[in-house]
N, C-alpha and C positions, 0 to 999 in steps of 0.2 A: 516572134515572141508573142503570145498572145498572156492573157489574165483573166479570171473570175471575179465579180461582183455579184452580190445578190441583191434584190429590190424586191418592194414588196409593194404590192396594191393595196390601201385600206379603205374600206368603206362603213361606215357610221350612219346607222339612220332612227328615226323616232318620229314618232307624233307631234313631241315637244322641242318647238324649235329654239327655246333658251335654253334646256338643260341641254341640247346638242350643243349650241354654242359653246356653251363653258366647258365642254368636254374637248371641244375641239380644240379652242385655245389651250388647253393644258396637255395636250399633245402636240403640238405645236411649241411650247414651252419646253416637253421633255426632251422634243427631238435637236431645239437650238442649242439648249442647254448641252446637249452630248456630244454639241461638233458635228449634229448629221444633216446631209442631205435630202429635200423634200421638195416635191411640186403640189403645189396647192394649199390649202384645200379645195379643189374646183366642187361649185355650186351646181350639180345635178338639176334638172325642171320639179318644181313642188308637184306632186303628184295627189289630185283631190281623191276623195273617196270612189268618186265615181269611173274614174281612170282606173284604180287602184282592185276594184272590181274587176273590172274588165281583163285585167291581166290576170288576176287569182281564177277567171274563168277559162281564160285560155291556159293557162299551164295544166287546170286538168283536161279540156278535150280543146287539144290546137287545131281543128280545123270548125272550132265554132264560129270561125269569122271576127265579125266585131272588131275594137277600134283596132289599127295597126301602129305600132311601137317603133317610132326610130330610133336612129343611135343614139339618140340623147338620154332614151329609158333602159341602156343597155345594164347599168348598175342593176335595175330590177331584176334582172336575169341572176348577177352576181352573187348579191341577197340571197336569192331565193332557192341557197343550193342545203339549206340545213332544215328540220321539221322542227326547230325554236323561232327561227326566222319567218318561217311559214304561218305559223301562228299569229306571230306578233304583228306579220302583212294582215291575215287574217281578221284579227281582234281589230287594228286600227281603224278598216275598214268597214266592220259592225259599228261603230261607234261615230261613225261619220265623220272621220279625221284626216284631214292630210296628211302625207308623208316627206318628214324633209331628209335630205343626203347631203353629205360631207365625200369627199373622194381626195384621198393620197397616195402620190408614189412617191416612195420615201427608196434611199440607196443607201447602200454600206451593210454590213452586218451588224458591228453593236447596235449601229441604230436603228434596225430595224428593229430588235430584240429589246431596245428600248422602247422605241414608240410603239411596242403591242402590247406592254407588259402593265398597264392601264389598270385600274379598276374600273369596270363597266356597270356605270349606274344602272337604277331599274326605267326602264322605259326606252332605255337605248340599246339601241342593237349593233354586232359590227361583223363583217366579214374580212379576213382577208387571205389572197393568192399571194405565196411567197417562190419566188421563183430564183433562177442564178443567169445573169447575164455572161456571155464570153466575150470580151476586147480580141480581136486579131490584129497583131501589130508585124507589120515585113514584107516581105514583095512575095513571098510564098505563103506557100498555107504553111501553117502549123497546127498539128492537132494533140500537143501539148498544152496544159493551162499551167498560168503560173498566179499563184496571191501574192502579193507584196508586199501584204499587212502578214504573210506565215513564212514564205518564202524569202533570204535573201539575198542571192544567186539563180538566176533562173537555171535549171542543167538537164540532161537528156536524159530519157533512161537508160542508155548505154554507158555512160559516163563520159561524156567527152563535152 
């Protein structure tokens, strides 16, 4: 017997690390408040102006060399998949600002559909990948899924 969950990755960043805060806690809030499940927030590395550079350099010509990005800057990549996002890496960067990040993986579906459904102040930004987990449950494969929150009988398609 196997099952579907869906989870979702969010990621939250800004200039301004208080108005991130209280955005955070209030996602945080909506997701306890709904009964859902959530890892983190994990604290991403502050990224200075001048790092922050260097990657809006390398995404347009990657073999300009310059600084190299471990896993820990991988959210920057996450980001930086929209041309609102870009800008606002952009702008930040002209301005000689840090960059701080927020990161959650948040489970279930209402709540995932809760914790995105937010008003996104100005100054903040968010991205996220919403994807579907499969549980396989039995000594065989199954290439059935069952939800448990839709489904309440798991059954074949043959009917038996």
């Amino acid at each position: 017997m196997s099952y579907g969950d869906s989870e979702a990755e969010l990621v939250v960043f800004s200039a301004k690390r208080n108005r991130l805060e209280v955005l955070v806690d209030e996602i945080q809030e909506d997701i306890e408040s709904g009964g859902g499940e959530f890892i983190g927030p994990y604290k991403p590395p502050v990224v200075d102006s001048n790092q922050l550079r260097e990657f809006l350099t390398h995404l347009q010509n990657p073999d300009s060399g310059g600084e190299k990005f471990d896993e820990s800057y991988n959210w920057l990549f996450d980001v930086a998949d929209s041309e609102e996002n870009l800008e606002a890496l952009a702008t930040i960067a002209q301005n000689e600002q840090p960059v701080f990040a927020r990161k959650f993986n948040i489970s279930g579906g209402r709540e995932i559909k809760l914790a995105l459904s937010f008003q996104l102040p100005e100054e903040i930004f968010a991205t996220a990948k919403v994807g579907k987990k499969t549980h396989q449950k039995g000594n065989g494969y199954d290439p059935y899924t069952w939800d448990p929150s839709a489904d309440t009988v798991p059954s074949h398609p043959d009917g038996w």
